[in-house]
N, C-alpha and C positions, 0 to 999 in steps of 0.2 A: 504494500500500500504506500502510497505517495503523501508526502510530508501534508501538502493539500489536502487529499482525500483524510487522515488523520485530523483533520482541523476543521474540515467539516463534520465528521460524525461527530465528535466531542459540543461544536455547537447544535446540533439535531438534538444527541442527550440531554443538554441542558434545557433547551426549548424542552424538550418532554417532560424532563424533570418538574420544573417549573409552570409546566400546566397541568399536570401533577399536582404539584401543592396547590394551584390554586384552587380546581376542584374539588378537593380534601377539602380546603376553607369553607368555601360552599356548601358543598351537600354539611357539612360542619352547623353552620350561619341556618341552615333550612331546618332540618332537625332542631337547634334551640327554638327556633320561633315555632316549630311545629311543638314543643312540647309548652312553650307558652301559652300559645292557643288552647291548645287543651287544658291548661290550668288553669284560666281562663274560663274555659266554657260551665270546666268543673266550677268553679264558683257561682258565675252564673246561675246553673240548675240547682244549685245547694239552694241560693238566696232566693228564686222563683219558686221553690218547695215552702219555703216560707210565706214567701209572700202572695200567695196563689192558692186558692183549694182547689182539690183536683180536676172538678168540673172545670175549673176556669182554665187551668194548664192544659189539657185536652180539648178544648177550648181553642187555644192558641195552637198545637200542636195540630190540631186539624186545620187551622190558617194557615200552620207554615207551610202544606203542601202547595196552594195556592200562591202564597206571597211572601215566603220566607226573607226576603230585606223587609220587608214591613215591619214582620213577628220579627225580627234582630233589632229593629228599633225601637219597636213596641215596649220590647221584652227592657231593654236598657234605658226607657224611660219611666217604666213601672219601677224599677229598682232606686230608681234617683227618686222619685215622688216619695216614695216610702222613707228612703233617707232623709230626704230633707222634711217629711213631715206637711208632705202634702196630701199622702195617702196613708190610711191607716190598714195595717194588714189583719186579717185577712182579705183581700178582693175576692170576693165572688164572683161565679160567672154571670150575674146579675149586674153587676159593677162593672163585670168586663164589656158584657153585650154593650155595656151606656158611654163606657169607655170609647170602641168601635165606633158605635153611632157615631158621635162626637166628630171621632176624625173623619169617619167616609163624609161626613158633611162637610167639614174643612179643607177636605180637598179635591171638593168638586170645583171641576172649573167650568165657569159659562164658556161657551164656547157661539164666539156669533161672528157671520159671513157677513162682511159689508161687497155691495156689489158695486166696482168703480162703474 
């Protein structure tokens, strides 16, 4: 092998090397956030077992197949009211239905066609 041809494969190795580690970093970096998410969620459904009777969580739970970003804001807004003592827990699924109401009314939009 030629002095050249030596001096390239040592830079190919390194290249490799080093996309090596970075990948390692990575899938590293994804894994912590993926068990953060989960500890996470874990809290979450600990603090909505609380703050939820079960009609009302199956309730949501049957929302989130339709509108699950809804039910993730929903759910992260019941938890803050309750903290800050805007809601007192238990929520009923009586509480929840009026909950619902509420916002499907608030975020309907008129919708109107002006004709130039």
């Amino acid at each position: 092998m030629t002095a050249e041809g030596y001096g390239y494969d040592e830079e190919l190795e390194e290249l490799k090397r080093r996309r090596l580690i970075e990948l390692q970093r990575r899938l590293e970096e994804e894994r912590r956030a993926a068990e953060a998410r989960k500890a996470f969620e874990a809290r979450k459904q600990a603090a909505l077992r609380i703050i939820l009777t079960p009609e009302a969580r199956q309730r949501l739970n049957n929302l989130r197949m339709v509108r699950p970003e809804f039910v993730e804001k929903l759910e992260l807004e019941l938890i803050q009211a309750v903290q800050t003592g805007r809601i007192t827990p238990p929520i009923t699924d009586a509480q929840l239905k009026r909950i619902l109401v509420l916002l499907q009314k608030s975020q309907r939009r008129d919708i109107r066609i002006r004709r130039v």
